[in-house]
N, C-alpha and C positions, 0 to 999 in steps of 0.2 A: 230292694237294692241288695247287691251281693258283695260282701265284705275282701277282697281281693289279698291284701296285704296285713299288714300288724306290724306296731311300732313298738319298742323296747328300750325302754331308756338302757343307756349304758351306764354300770353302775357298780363293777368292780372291775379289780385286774383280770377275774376271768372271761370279761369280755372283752381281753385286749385280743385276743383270739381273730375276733371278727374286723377289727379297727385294720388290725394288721394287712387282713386279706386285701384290702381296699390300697391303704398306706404301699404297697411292693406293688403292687397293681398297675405296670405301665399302661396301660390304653386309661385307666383312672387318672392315673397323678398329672399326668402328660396333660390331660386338659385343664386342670385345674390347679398343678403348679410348675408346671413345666420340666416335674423329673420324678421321681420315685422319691420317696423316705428311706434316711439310713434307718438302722434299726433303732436308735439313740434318737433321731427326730422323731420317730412315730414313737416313742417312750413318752417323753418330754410332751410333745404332743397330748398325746393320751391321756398323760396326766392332766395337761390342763385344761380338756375337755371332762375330766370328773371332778376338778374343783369347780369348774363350771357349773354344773348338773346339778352341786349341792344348793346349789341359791336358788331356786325355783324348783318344786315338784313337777308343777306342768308343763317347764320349757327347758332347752337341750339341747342335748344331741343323742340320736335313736339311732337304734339299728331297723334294718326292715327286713320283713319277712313276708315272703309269698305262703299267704294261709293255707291253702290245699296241703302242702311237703311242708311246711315249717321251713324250709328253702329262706338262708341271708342272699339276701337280692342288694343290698348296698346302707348305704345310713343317712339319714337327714335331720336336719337340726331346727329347732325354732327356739330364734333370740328374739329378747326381748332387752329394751334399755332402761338405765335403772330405775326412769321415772311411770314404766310402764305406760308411754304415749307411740311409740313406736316401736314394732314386730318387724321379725324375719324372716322368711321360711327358704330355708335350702337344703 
């Protein structure tokens, strides 16, 4: 089996870098919130996907990357609830 992608939690402000790409991203945002981030939502945002982060090591939200180029291809997150009986993956 051939490892395609790589996943990377986000885990400082310098990976707001990549959040952002996504966040300004019309053909992105448009489906999934029906506009673009100001820069101040994708902050706010941001932020509270790395308070997030801290409360589980193995669940989140990642960046992805196409292994071959190191290439950010997008992010995806796996929640979980507090009682650890049900998971998310997006």
């Amino acid at each position: 089996m051939t490892t395609r992608i790589s996943f990377k939690k986000y885990l400082s402000e310098d990976d707001f870098q990549y959040f952002l790409k996504l966040a300004s991203n019309e053909k992105v945002m448009v489906m999934n919130y029906g506009r673009v981030f100001l820069l101040e939502e994708a902050n706010n945002c941001y932020k509270r996907m790395l308070e997030n982060n801290k409360r589980h090591k193995d669940f989140g939200h990642f960046k992805v990357f196409e292994r071959a180029t190191n290439t950010f291809i997008g992010s995806c997150a796996l929640s979980i609830n507090d009682d650890f009986t049900e998971a998310e993956v997006e």
